[in-house]
N, C-alpha and C positions, 0 to 999 in steps of 0.2 A: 504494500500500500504506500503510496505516494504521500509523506505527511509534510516534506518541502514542496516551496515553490520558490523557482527565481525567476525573478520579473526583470527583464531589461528595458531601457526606452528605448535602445536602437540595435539594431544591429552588428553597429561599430565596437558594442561592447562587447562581445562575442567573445572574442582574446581574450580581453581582460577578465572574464571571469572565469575560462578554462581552468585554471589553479582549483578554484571551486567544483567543479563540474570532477574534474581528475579525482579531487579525497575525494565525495561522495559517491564513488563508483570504487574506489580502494578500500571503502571502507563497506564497500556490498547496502550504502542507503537510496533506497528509491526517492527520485525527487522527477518534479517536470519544469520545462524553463519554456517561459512565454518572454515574446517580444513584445510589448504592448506599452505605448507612450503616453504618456497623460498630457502631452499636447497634441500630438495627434490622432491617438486614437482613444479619446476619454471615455467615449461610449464603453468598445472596447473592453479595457480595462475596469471601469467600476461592474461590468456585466461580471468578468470572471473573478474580480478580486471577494463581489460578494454572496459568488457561489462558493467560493473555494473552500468553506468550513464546510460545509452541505457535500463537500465531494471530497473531506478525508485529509485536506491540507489543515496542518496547527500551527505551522513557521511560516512568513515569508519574506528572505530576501529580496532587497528592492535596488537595483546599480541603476546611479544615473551621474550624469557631469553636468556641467555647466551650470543651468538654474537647480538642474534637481529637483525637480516638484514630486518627481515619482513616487519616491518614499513614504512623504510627507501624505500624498493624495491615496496611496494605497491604502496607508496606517485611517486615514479618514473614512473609507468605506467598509471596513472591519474589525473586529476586537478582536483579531488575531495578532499574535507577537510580530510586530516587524522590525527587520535590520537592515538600516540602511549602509549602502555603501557609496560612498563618493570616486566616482569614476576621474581620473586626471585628466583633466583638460587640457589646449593648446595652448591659451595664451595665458591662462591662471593656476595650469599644474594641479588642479585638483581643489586649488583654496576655495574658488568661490562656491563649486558640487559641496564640500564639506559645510562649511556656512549654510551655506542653502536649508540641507537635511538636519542640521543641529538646531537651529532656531525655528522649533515647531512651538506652536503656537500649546496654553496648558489643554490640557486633556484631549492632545493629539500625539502621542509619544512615538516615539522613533529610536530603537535602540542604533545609535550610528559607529562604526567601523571607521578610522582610522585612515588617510590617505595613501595612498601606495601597491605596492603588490602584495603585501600581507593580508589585506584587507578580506579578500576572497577566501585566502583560508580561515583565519580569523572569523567570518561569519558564520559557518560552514561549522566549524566548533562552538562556539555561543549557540547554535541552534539545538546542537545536537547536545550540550548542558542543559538547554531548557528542557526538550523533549525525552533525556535524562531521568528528569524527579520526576517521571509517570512512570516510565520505560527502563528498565533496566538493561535490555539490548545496546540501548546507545550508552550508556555508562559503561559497558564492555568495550566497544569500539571506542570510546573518548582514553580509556584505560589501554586498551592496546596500540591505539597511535604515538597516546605519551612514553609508553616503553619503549618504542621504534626511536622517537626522538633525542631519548636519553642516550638509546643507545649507537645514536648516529652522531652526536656531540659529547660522547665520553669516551670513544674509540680511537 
């Protein structure tokens, strides 16, 4: 069962979240990844963001740059946990995607990721701690990636 979603606003983010895409497939967790932009495709996106409890998702990553509204407008159309990621930009590297997603508005939370290429992994585990304290499966898999890492920076 598919309990992630990652949302991107474009396609160009593709790359950038592959690092994501790569653990949750190492780590054997089903997820599905929609392209859907909350400037251009608002319809869209508020249709699936607010099926997406009703169809088995409990996390959703949200990658966006530049203004960034994705996050922000997902976290708005459900009480489902979201994390955002601020995608690096061209001309602001990331600063203003980051800004963007952190200055939500009260009682519209946005758990936000960090700038950069860790980012993706980074979500990718905060998801998989949240869905943890129900699920003990992923508390194996958070456990056996932290052993891999240990043991690939004490070798």
């Amino acid at each position: 069962m598919r309990e992630i979603s990652i949302i991107l606003g474009s396609k160009s983010d593709l790359d950038f979240i592959k690092p994501a895409e790569d653990l949750l497939k190492k780590l054997d967790v089903e997820y599905e990844l929609k392209i859907l932009s909350a400037h251009r495709t608002p319809e869209k996106l508020e249709e699936y963001v607010k099926k997406a409890e009703s169809n088995g998702i409990k996390i959703i990553i949200a990658a966006a740059g530049g203004a960034a509204a994705l996050p922000g407008v997902v976290a708005s159309f459900t009480d489902l946990p979201v994390i955002g990621i601020p995608v690096p930009t061209k001309y602001l590297n990331g600063i203003d995607s980051l800004l963007s997603i952190l200055q939500m508005p009260k009682g519209i939370p946005v758990a936000t990721m960090a700038i950069g290429s860790q980012a993706p992994i980074n979500s990718v585990l905060y998801a998989l701690k949240i869905l943890s304290l129900t699920d003990r499966k992923y508390r194996e898999k958070l456990n056996s990636y932290k052993e891999e890492q240990l043991k690939k920076y004490n070798s």
